[in-house]
C-alpha positions as CSV (number, residue, x, y, z in Angstrom):
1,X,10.8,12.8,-11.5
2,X,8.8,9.7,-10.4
3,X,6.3,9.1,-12.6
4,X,5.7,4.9,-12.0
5,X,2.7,5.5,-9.6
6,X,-0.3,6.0,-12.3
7,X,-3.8,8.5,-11.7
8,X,-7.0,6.8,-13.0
9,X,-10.3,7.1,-11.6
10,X,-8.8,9.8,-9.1
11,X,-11.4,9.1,-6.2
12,X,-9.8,6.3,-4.7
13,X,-11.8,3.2,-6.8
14,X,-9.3,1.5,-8.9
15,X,-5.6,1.2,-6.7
16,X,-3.5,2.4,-10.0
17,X,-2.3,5.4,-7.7
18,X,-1.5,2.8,-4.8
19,X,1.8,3.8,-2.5
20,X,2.8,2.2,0.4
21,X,3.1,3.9,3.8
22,X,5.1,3.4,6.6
23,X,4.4,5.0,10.2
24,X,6.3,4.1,13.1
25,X,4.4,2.7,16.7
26,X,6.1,3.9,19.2
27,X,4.4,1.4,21.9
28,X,5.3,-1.6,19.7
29,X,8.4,-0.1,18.7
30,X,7.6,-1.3,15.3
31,X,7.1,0.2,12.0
32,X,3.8,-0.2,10.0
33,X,2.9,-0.5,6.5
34,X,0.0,0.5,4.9
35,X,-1.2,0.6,0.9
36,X,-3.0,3.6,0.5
37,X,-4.8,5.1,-2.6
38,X,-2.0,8.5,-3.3
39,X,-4.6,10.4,-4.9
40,X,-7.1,10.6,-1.9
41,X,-4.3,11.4,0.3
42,X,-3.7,15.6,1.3
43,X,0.3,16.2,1.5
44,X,-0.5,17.5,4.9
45,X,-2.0,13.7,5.8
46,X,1.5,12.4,5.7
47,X,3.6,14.2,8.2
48,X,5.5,11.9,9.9
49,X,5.2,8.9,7.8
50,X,7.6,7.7,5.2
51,X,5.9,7.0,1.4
52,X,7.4,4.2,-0.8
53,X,6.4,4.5,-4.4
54,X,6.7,1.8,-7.3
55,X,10.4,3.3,-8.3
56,X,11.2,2.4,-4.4
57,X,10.6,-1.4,-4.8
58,X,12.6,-1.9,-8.0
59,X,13.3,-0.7,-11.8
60,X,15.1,-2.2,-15.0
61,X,18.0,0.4,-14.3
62,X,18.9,-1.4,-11.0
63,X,16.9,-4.4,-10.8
64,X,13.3,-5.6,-10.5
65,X,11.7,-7.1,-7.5
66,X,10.6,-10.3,-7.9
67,X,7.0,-9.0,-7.3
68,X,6.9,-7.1,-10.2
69,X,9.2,-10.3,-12.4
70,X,6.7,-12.2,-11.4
71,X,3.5,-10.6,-12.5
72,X,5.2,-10.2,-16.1
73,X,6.5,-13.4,-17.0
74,X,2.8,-15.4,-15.4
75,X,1.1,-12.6,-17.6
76,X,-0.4,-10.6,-15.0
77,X,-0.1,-7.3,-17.1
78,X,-1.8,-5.8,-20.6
79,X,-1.9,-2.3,-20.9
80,X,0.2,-2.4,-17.6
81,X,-2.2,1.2,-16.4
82,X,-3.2,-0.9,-12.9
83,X,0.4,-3.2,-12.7
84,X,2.1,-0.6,-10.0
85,X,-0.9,-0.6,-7.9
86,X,-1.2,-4.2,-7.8
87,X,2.9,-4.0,-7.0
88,X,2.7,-1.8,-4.2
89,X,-0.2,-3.8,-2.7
90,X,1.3,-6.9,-2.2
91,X,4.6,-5.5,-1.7
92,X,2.8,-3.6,1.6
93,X,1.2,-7.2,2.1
94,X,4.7,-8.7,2.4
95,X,6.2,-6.0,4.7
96,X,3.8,-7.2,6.8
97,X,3.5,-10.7,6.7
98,X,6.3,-11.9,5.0
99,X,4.5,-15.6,4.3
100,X,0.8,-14.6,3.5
101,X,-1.7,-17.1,3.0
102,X,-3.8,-17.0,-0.4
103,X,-6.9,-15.5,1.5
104,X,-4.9,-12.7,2.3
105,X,-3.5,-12.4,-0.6
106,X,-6.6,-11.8,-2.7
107,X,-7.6,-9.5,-0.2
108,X,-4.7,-7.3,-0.5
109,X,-6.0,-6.8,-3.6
110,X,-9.4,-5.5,-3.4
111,X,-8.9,-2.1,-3.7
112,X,-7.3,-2.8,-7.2
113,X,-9.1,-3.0,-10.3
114,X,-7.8,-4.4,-13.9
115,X,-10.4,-3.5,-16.8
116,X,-7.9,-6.0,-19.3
117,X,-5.7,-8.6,-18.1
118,X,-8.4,-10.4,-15.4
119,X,-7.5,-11.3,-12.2
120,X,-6.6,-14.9,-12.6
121,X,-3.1,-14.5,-13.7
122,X,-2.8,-11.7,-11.4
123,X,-3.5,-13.9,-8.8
124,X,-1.6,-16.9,-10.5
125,X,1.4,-14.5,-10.3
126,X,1.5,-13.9,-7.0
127,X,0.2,-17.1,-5.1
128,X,3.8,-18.5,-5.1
129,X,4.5,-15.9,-2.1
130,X,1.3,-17.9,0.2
131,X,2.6,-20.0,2.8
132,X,0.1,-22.6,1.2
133,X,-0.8,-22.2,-2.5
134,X,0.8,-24.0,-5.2
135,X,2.1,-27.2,-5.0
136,X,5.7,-26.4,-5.6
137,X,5.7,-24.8,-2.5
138,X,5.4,-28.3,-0.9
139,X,9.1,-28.3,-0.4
140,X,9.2,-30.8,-3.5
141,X,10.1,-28.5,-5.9
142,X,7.6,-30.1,-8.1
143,X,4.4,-28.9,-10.2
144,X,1.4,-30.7,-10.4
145,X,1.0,-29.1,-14.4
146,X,4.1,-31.4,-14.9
147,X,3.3,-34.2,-13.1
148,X,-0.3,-34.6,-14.2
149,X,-1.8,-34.1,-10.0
150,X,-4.8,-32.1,-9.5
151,X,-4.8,-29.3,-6.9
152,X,-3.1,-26.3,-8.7
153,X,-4.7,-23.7,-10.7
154,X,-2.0,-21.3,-11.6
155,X,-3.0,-21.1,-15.5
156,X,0.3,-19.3,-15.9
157,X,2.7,-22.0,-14.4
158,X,4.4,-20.6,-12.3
159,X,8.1,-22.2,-11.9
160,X,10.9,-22.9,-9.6
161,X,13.0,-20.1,-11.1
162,X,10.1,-17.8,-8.8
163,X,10.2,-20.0,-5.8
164,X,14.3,-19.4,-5.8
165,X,13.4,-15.6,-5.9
166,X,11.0,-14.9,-3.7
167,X,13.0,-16.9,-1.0
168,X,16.2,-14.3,-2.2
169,X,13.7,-11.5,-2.2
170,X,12.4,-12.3,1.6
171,X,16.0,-12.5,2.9
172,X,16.7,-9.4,1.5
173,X,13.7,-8.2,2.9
174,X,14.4,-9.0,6.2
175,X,17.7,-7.7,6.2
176,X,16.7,-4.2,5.1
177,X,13.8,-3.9,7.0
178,X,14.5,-1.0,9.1
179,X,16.4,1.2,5.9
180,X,14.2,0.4,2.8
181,X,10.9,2.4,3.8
182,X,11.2,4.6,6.8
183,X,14.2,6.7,8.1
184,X,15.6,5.9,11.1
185,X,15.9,8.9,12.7
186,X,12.3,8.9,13.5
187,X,12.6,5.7,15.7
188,X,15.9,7.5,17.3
189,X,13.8,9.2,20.3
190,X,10.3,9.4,20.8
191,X,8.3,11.5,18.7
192,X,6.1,14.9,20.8
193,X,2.6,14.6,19.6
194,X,2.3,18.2,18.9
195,X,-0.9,20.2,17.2
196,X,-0.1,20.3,13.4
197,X,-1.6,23.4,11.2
198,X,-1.5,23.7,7.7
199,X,-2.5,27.7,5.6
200,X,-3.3,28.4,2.7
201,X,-5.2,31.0,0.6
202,X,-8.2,29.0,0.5
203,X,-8.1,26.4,2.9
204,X,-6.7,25.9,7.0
205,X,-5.5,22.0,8.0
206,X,-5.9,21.5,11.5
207,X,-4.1,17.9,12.5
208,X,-5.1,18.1,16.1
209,X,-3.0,15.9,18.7
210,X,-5.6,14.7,21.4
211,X,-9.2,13.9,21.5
212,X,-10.2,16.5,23.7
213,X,-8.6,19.7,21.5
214,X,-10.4,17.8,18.5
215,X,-13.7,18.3,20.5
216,X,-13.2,21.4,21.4
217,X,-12.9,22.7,17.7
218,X,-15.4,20.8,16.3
219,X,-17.3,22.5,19.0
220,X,-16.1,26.2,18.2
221,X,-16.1,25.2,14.0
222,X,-19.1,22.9,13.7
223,X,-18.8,23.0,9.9
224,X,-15.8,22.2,9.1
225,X,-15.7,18.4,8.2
226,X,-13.3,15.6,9.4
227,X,-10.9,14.2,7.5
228,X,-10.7,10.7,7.5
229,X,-10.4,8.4,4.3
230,X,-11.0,12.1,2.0
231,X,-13.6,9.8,-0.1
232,X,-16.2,12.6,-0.3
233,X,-14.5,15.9,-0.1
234,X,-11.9,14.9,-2.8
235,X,-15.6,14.4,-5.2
236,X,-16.6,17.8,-4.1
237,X,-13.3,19.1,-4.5
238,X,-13.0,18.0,-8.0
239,X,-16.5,17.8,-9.5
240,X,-18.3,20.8,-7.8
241,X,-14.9,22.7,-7.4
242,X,-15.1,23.7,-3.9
243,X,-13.7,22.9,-0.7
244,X,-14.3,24.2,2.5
245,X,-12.4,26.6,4.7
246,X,-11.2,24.3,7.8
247,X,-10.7,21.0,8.0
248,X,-10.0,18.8,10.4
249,X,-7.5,15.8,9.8
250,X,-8.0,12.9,12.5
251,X,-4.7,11.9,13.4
252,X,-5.4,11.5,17.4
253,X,-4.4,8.4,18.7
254,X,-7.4,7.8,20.6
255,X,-10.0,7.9,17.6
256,X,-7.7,5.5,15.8
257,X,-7.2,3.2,18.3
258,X,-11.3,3.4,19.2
């Protein structure tokens, strides 16, 4: 039972329920990563893509990641309710870009919110992964907080035990690209788009697979409402306690790409 991914708010406003998904591009041939809020996110939303939660990236019975070291030993967690979130999102951020820059950084975690700890050492913690960011990532292996320079702001210190990590960290990344988040056998051959439907007792998931069908039912089922970030209908869903009969999930690659 995985139980590290955490449900706060529960309409997709404070990132404690963040996972990371992973969908494969078959034009790019490349796989791609995206943090996504687990509680906004229908079961029927994921078919095809592979879902990494916080147990995926590293525990105390095998070893932690030094994403997660890090943001406990700069003091980057309290209550701890919001630290997987923040883990998942920049562990996404790093499947992506495996040298990020502070700016992107910070924006990786927008969609997270911490009601204790603050978001200095959070982001303290974590700016030793920025291509450009604290000093010691000058190649000097030195800190301005012990050599008296200005120009660094990490209030937790952050030391050359981390630098030696994350460098470990992004080799192993690198090498287990292809196996840690998504199975191979859906990069084997390429994937039929294919009309996807969903029954229940209350509710029918239509995931169509072009532009065109999606027009057409939206035309014969002008009522039933698109499914795109499931911001509103998970609010009805939970607060007014109904849903509706049909809904449309937009998967197409068109609308996407558009």
């Amino acid at each position: 039972r995985l139980s590290g991914t955490k449900y706060g708010c529960g309409v997709g406003g404070c990132g404690a329920c963040t996972v990371m998904l992973s969908t494969y591009d078959p034009v790019a041939k490349k796989i791609q990563h995206h943090p996504a809020n687990s509680c906004l996110l229908p079961i029927c939303s994921l078919h095809g893509a592979a879902v990494t939660t916080v147990e995926g990236v590293g525990s105390i019975k095998n070893r932690i990641n030094p994403i997660q070291e890090s943001l406990a030993k700069c003091h980057g967690s309290q209550c701890g309710f919001c630290t997987p979130g923040m883990v998942m999102s920049i562990y996404a951020l790093l499947r992506n870009h495996v040298k990020p820059s502070m700016e992107q950084i910070i924006s990786a975690l927008d969609g997270n919110l911490c009601r204790c700890t603050g978001y200095r050492p959070i982001i303290d913690s974590y700016a030793s992964f920025a291509k450009q960011a604290c000093c010691q990532l000058r190649g000097t292996r030195q800190c301005c907080l012990d050599q008296e320079e200005l120009g660094c702001s990490s209030s937790a210190g952050v030391r050359v035990r981390y630098i030696e990590l994350i460098e470990l960290f992004i080799l192993t990344l690198l090498k287990t690209d292809k196996s840690l988040s998504f199975p191979p056998q859906r990069m084997a051959q390429e994937q039929p788009r294919k009309t996807l439907i969903f029954c229940s007792k209350k509710t029918t998931w239509i995931s169509p697979s072009s532009l065109k069908e999606l027009l057409e039912l939206k035309a014969k089922y002008p009522k039933a409402p698109l499914v795109v970030g499931n911001t509103s209908l998970v609010i009805v869903l939970l607060y007014l306690g109904h849903g509706h009969f049909l809904l449309f999930f937009t998967a197409c690659q068109k609308i996407n790409q558009d």
